[in-house]
PyMOL Python script that loads the backbone (N, CA, C, O; Angstrom):
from pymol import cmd

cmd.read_pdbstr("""\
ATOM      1  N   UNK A   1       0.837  -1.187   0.000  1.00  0.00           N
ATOM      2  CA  UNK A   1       0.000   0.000   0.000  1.00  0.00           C
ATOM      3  C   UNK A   1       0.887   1.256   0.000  1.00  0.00           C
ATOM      4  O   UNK A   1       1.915   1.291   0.675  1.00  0.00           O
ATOM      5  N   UNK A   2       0.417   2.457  -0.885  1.00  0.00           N
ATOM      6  CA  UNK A   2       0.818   3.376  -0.757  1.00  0.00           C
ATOM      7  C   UNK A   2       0.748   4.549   0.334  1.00  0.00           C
ATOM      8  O   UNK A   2      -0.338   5.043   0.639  1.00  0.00           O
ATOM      9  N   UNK A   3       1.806   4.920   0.838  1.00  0.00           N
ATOM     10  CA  UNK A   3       2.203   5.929   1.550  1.00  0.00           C
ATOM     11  C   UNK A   3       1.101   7.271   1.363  1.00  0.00           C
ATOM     12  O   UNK A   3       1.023   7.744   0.229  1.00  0.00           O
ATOM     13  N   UNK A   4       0.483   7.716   2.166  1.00  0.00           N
ATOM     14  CA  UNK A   4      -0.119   9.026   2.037  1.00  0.00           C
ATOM     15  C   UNK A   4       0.044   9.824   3.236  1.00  0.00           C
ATOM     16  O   UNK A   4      -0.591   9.856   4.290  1.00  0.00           O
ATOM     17  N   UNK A   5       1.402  10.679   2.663  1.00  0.00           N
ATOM     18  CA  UNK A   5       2.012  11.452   3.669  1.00  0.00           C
ATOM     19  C   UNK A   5       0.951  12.851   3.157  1.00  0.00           C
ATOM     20  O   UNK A   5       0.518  13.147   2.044  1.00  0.00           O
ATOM     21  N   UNK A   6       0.714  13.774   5.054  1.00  0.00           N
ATOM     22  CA  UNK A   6      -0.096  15.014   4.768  1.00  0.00           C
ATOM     23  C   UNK A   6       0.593  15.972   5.900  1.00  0.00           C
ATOM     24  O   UNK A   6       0.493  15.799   7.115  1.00  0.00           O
ATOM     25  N   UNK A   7       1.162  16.802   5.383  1.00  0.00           N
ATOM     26  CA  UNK A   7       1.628  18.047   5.844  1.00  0.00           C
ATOM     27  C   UNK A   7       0.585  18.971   6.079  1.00  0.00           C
ATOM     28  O   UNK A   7      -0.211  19.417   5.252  1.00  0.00           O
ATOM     29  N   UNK A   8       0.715  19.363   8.009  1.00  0.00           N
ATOM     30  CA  UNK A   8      -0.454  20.408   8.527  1.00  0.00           C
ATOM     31  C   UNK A   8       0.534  21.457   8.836  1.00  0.00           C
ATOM     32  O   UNK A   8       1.450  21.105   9.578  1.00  0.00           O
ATOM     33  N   UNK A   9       0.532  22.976   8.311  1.00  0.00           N
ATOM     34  CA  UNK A   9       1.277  24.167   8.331  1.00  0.00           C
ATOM     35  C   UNK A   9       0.051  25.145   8.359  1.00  0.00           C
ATOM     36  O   UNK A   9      -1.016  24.879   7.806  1.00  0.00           O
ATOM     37  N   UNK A  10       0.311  26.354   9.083  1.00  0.00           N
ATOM     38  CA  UNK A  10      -0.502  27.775   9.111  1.00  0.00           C
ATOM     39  C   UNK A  10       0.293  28.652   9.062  1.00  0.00           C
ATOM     40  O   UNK A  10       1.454  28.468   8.697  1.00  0.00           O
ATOM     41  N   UNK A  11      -0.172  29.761   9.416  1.00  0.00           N
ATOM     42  CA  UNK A  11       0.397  30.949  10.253  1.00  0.00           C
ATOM     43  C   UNK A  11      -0.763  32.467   9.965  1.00  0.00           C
ATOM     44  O   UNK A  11      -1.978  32.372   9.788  1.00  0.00           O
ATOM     45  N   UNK A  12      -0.144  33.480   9.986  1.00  0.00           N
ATOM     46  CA  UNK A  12      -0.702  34.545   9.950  1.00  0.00           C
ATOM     47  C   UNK A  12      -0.992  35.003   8.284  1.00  0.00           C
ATOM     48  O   UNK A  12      -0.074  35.121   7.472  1.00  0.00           O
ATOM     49  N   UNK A  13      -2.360  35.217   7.976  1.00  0.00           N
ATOM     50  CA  UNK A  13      -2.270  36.063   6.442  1.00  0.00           C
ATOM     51  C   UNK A  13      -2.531  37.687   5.815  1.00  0.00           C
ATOM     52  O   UNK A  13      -3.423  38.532   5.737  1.00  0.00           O
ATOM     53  N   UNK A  14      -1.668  37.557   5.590  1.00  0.00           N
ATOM     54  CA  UNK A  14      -2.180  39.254   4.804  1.00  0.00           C
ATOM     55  C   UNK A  14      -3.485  39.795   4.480  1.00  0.00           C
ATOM     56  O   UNK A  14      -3.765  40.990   4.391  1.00  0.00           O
ATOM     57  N   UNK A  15      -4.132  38.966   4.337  1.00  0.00           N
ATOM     58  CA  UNK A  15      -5.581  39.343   4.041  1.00  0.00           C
ATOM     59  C   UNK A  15      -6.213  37.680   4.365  1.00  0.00           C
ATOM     60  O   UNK A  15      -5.818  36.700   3.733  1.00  0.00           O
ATOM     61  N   UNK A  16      -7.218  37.617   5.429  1.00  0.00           N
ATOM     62  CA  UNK A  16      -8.012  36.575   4.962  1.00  0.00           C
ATOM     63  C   UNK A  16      -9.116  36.188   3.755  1.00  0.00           C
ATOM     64  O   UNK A  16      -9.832  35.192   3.859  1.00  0.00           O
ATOM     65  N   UNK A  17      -9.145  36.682   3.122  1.00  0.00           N
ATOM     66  CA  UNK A  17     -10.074  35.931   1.884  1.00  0.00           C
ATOM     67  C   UNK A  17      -8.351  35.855   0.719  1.00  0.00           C
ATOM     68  O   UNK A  17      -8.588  35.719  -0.481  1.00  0.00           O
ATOM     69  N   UNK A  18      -6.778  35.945   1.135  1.00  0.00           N
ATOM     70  CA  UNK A  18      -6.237  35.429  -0.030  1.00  0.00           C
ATOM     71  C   UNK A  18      -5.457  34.695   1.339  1.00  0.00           C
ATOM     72  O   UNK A  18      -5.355  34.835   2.557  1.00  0.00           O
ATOM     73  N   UNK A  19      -4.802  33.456  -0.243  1.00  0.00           N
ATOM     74  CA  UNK A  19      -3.586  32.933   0.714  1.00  0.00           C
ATOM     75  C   UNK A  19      -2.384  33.141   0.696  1.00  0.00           C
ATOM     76  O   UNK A  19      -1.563  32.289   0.357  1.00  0.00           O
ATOM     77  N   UNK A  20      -2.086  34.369   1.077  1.00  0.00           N
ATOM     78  CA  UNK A  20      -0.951  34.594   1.129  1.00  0.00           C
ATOM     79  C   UNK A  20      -0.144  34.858   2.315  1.00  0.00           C
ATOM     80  O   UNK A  20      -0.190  36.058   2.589  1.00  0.00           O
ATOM     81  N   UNK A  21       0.757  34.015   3.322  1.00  0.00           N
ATOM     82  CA  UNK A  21       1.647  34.322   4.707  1.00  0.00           C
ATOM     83  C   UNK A  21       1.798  35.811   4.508  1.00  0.00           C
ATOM     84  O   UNK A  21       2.006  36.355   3.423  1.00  0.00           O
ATOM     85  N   UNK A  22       1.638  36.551   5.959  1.00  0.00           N
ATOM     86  CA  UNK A  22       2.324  37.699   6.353  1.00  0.00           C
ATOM     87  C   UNK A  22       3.655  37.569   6.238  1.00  0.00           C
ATOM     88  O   UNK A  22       4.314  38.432   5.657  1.00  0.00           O
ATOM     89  N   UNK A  23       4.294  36.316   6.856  1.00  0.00           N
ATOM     90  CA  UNK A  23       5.732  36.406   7.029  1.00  0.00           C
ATOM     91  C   UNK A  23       6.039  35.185   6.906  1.00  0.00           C
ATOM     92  O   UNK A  23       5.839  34.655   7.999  1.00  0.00           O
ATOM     93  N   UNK A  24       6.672  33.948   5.673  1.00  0.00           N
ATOM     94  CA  UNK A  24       6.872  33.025   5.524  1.00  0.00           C
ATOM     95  C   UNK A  24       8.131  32.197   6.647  1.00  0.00           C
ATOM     96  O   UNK A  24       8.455  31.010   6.679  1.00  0.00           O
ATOM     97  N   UNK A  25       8.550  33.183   7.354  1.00  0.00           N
ATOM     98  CA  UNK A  25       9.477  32.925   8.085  1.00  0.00           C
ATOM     99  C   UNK A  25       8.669  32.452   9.459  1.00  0.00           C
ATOM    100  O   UNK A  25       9.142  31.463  10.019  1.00  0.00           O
ATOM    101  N   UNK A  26       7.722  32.948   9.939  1.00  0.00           N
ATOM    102  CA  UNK A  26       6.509  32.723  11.025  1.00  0.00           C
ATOM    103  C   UNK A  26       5.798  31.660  10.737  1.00  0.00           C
ATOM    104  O   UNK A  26       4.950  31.308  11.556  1.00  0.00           O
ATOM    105  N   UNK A  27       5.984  30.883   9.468  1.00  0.00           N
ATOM    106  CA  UNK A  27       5.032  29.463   9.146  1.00  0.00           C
ATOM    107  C   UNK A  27       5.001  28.459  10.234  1.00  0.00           C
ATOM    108  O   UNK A  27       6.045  27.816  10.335  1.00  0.00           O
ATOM    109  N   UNK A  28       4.022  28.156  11.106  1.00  0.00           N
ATOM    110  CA  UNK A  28       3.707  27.157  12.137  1.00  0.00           C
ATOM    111  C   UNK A  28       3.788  25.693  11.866  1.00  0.00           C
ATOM    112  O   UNK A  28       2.736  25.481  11.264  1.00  0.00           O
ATOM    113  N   UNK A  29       4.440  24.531  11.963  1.00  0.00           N
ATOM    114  CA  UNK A  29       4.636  23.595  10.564  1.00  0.00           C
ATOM    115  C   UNK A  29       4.015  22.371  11.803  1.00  0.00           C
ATOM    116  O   UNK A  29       4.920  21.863  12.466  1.00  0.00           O
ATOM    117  N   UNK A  30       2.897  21.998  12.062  1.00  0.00           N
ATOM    118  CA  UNK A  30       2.382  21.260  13.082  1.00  0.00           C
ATOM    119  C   UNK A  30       2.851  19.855  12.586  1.00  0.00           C
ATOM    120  O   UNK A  30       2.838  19.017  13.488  1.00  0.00           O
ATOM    121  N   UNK A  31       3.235  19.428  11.448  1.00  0.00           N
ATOM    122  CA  UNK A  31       3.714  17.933  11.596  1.00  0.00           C
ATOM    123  C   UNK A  31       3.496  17.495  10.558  1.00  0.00           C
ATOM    124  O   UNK A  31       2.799  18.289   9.927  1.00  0.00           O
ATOM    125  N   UNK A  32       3.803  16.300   9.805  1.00  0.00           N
ATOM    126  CA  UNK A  32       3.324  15.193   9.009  1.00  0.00           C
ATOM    127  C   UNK A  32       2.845  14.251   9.467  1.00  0.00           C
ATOM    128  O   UNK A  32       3.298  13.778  10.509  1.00  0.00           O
ATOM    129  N   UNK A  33       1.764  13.690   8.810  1.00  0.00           N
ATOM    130  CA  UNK A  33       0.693  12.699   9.311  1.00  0.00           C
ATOM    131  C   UNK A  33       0.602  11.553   8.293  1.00  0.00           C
ATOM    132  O   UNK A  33       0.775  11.737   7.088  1.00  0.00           O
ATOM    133  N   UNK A  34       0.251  10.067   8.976  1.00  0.00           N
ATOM    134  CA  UNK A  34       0.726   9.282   7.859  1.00  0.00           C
ATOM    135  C   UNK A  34      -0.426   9.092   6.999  1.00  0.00           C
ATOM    136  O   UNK A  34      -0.359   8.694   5.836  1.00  0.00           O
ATOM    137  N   UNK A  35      -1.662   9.445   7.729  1.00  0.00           N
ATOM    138  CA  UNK A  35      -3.356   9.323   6.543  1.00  0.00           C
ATOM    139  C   UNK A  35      -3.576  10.844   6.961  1.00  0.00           C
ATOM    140  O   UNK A  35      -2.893  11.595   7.657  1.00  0.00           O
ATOM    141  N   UNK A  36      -4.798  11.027   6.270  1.00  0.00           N
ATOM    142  CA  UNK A  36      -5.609  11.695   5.541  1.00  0.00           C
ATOM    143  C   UNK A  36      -6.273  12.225   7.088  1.00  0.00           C
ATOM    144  O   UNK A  36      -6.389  13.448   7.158  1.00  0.00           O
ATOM    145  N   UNK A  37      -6.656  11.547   8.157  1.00  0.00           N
ATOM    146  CA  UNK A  37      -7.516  11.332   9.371  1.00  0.00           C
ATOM    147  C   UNK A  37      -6.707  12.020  10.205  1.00  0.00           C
ATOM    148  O   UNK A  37      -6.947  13.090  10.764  1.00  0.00           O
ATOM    149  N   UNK A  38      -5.737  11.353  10.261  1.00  0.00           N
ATOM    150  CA  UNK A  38      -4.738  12.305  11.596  1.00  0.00           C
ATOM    151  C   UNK A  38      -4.373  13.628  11.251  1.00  0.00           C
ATOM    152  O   UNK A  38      -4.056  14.290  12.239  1.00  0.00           O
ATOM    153  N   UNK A  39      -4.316  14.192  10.236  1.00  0.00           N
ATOM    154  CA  UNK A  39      -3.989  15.206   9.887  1.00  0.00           C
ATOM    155  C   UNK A  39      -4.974  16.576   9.555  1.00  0.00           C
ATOM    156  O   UNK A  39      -4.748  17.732   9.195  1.00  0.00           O
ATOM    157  N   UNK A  40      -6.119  15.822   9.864  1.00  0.00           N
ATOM    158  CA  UNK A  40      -7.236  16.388   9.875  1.00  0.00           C
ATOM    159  C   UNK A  40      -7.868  16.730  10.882  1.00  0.00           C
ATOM    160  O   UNK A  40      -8.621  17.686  11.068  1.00  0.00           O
ATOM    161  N   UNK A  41      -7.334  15.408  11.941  1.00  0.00           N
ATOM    162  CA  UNK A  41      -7.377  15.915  13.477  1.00  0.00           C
ATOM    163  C   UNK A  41      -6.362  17.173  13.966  1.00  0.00           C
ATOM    164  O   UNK A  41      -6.664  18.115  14.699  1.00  0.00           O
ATOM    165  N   UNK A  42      -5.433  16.970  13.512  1.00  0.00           N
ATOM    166  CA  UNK A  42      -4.413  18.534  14.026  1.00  0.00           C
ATOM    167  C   UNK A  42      -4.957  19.549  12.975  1.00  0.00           C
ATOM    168  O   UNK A  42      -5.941  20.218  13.292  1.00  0.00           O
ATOM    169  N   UNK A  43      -4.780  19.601  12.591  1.00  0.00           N
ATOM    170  CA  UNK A  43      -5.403  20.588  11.416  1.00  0.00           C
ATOM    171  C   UNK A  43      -6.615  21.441  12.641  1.00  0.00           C
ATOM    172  O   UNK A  43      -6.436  22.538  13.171  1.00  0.00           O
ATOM    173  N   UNK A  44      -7.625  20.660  12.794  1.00  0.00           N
ATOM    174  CA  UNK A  44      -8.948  20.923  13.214  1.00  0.00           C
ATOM    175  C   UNK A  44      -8.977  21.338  14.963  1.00  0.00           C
ATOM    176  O   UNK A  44      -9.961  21.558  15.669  1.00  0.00           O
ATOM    177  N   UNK A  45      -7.280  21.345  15.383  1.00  0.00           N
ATOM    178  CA  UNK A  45      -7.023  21.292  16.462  1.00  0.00           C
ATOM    179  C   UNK A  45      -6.733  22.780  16.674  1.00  0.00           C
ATOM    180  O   UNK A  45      -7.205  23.591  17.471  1.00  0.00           O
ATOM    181  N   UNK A  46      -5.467  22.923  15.358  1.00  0.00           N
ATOM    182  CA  UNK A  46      -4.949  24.357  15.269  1.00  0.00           C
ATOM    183  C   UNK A  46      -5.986  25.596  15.043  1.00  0.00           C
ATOM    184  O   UNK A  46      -6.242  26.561  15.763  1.00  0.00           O
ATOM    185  N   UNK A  47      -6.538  25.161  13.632  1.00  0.00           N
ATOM    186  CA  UNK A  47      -7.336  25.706  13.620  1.00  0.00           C
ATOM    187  C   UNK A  47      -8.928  26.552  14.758  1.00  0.00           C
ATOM    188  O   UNK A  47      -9.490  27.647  14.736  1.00  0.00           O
ATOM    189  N   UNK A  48      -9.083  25.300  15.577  1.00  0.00           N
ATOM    190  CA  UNK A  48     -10.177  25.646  16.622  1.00  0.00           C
ATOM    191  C   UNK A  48      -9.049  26.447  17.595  1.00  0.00           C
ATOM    192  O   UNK A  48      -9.328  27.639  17.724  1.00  0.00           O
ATOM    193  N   UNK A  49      -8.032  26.083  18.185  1.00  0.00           N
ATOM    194  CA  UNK A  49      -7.086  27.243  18.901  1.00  0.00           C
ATOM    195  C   UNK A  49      -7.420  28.673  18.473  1.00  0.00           C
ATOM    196  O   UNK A  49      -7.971  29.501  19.197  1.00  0.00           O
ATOM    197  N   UNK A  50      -6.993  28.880  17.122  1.00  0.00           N
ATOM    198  CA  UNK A  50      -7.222  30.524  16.524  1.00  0.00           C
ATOM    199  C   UNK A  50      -8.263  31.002  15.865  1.00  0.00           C
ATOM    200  O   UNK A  50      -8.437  31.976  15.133  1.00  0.00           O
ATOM    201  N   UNK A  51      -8.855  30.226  16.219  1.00  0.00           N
ATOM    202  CA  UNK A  51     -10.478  30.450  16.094  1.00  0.00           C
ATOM    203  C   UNK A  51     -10.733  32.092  15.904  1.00  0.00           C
ATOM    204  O   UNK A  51     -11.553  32.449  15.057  1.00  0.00           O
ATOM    205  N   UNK A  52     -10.061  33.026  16.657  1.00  0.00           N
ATOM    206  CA  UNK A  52     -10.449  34.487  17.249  1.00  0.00           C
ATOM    207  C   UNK A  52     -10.003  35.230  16.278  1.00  0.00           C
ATOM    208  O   UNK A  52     -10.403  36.349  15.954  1.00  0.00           O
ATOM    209  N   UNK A  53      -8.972  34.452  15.701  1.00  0.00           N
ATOM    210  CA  UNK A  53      -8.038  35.485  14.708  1.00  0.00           C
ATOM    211  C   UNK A  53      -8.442  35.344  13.071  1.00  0.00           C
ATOM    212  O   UNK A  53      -8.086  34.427  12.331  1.00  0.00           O
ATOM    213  N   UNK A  54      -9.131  36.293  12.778  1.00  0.00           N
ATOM    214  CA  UNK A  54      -9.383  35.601  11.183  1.00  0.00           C
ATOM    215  C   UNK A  54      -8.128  35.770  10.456  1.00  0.00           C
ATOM    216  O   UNK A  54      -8.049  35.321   9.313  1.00  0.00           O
ATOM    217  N   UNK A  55      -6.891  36.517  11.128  1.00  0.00           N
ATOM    218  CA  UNK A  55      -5.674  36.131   9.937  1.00  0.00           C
ATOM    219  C   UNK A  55      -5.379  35.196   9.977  1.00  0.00           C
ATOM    220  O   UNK A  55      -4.696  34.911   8.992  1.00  0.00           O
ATOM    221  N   UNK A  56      -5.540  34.234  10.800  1.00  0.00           N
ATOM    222  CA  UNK A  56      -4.814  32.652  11.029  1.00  0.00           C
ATOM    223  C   UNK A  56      -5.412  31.721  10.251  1.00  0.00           C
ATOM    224  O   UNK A  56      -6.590  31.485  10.517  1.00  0.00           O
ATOM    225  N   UNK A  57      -4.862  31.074   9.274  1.00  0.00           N
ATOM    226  CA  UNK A  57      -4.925  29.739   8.855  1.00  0.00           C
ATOM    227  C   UNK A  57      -4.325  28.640   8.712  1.00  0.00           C
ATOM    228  O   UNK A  57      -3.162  28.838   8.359  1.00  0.00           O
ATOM    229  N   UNK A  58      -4.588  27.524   8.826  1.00  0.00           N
ATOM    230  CA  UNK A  58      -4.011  26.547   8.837  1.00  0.00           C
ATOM    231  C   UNK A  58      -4.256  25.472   7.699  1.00  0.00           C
ATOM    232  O   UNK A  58      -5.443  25.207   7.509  1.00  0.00           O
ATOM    233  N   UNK A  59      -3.261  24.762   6.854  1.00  0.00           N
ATOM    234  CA  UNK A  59      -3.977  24.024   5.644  1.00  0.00           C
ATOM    235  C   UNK A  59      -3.456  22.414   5.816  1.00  0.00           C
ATOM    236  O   UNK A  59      -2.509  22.081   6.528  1.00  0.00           O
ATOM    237  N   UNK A  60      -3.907  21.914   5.375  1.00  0.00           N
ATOM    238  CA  UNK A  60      -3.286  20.490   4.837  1.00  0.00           C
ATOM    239  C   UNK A  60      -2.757  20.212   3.414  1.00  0.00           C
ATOM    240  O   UNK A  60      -3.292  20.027   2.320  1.00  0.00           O
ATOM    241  N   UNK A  61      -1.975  20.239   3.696  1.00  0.00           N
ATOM    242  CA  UNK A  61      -1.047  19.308   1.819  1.00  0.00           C
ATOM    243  C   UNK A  61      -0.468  18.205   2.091  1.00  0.00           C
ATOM    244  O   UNK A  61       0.265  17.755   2.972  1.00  0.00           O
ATOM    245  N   UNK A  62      -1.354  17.586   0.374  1.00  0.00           N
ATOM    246  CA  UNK A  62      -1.059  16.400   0.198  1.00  0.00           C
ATOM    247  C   UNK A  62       0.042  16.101  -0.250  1.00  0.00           C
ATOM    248  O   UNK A  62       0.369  16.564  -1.343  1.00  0.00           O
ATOM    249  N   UNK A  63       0.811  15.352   0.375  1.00  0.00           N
ATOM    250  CA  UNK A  63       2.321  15.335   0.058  1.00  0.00           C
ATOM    251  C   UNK A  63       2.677  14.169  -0.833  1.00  0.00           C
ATOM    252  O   UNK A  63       3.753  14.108  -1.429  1.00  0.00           O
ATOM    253  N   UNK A  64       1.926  13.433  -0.888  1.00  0.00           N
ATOM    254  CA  UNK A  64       1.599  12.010  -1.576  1.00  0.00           C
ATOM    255  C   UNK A  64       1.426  12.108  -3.046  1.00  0.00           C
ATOM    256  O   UNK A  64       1.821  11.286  -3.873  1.00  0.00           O
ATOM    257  N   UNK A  65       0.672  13.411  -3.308  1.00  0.00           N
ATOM    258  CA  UNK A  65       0.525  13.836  -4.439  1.00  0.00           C
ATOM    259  C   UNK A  65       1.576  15.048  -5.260  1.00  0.00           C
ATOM    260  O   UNK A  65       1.573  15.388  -6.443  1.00  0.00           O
ATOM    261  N   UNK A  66       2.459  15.526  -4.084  1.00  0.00           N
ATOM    262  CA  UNK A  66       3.360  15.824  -4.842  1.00  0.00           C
ATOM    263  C   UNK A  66       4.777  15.058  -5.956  1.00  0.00           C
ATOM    264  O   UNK A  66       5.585  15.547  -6.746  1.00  0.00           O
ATOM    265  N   UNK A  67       4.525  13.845  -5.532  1.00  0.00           N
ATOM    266  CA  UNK A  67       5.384  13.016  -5.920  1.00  0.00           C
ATOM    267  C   UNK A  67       4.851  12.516  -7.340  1.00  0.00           C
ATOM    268  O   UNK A  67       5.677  12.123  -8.164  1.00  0.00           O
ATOM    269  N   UNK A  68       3.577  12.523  -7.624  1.00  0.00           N
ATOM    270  CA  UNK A  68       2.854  11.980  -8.891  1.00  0.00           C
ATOM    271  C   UNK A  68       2.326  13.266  -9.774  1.00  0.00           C
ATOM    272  O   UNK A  68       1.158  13.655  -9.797  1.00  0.00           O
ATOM    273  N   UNK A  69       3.288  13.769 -10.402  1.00  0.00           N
ATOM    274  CA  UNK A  69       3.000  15.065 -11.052  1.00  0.00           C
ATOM    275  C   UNK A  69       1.632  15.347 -12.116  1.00  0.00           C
ATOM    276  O   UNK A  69       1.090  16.402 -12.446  1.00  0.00           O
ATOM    277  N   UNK A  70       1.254  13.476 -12.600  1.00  0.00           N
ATOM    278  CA  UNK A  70       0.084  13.695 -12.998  1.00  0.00           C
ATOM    279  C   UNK A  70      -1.504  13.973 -12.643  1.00  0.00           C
ATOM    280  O   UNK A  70      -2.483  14.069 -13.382  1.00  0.00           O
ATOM    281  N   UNK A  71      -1.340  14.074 -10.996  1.00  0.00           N
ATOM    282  CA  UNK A  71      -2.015  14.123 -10.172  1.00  0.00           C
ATOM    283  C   UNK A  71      -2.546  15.561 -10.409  1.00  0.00           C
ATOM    284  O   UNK A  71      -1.795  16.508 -10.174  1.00  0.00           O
ATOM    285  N   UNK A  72      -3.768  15.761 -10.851  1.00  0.00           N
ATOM    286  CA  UNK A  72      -4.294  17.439 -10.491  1.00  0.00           C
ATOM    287  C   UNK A  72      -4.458  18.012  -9.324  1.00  0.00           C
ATOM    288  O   UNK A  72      -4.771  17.264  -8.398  1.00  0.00           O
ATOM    289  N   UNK A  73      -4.306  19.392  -9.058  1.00  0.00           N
ATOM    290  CA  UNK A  73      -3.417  20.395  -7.717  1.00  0.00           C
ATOM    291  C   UNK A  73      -4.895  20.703  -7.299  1.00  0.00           C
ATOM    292  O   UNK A  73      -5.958  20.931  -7.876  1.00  0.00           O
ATOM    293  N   UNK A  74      -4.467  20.606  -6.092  1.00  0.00           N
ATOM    294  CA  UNK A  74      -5.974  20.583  -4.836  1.00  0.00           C
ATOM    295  C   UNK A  74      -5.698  21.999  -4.675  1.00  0.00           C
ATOM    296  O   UNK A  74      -4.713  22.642  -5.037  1.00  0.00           O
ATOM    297  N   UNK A  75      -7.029  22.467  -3.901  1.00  0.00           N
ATOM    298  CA  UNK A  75      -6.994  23.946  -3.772  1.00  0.00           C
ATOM    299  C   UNK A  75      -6.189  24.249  -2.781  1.00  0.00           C
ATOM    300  O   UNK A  75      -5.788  25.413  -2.805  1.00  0.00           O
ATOM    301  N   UNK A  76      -5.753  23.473  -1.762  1.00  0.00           N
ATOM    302  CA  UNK A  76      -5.254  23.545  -0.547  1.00  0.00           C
ATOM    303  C   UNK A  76      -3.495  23.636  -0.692  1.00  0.00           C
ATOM    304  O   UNK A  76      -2.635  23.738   0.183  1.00  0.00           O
ATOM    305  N   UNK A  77      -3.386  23.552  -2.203  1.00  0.00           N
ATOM    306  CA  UNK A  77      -1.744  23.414  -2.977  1.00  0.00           C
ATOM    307  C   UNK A  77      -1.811  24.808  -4.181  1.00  0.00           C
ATOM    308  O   UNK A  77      -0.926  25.174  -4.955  1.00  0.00           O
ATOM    309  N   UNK A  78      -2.945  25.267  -4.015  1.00  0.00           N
ATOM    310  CA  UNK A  78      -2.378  26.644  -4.814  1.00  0.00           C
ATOM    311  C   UNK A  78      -2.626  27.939  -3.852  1.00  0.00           C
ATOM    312  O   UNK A  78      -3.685  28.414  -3.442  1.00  0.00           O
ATOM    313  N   UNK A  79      -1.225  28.358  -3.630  1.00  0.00           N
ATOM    314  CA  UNK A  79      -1.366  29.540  -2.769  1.00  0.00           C
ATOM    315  C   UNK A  79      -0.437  30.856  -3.770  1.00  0.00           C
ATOM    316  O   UNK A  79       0.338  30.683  -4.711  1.00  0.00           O
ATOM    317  N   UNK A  80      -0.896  32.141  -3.118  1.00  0.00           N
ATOM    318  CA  UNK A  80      -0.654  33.376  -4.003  1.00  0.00           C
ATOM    319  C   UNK A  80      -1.280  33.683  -4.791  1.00  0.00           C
ATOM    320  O   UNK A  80      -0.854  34.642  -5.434  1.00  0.00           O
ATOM    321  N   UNK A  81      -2.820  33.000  -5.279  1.00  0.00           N
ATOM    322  CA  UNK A  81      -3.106  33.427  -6.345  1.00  0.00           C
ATOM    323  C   UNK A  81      -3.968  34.795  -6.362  1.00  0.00           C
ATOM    324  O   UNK A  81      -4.303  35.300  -7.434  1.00  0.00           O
TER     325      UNK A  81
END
""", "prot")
cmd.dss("prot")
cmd.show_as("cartoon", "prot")
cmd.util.cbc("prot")
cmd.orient("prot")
């Protein structure tokens, strides 16, 4: 079975309705998770913490899918736009 590694990272944004870090250097990098489930649990952890702050977000990337380039890019993998 294949590996489905998921990277949970946030931090502060310049504007909440874009995704773009205030300060890429301040990125919060909560862990890699080996499914889809656990990473959704921290995710949902961080997230409920900064609940107060609408600059704060926190995302999940699929890291599993960075490795298979034919794989089409989740919204949660295009940031800056």
């Amino acid at each position: 079975m294949a590996q489905r590694l998921h990277l949970v990272f946030g931090g502060e944004l310049v504007d909440p309705s874009r995704n773009v870090f205030a300060d890429v250097n301040k990125i919060h990098v909560v862990g890699i998770f080996p499914d889809y489930d656990s990473a959704y649990r921290a995710w949902k952890a961080e997230a409920q913490r900064t609940v107060d702050d609408a600059h704060m977000r926190y995302f999940i990337a699929h890291l599993h899918r960075l490795r298979d380039e034919a794989q089409a890019a989740s919204s949660t993998e295009e940031f800056g736009g």
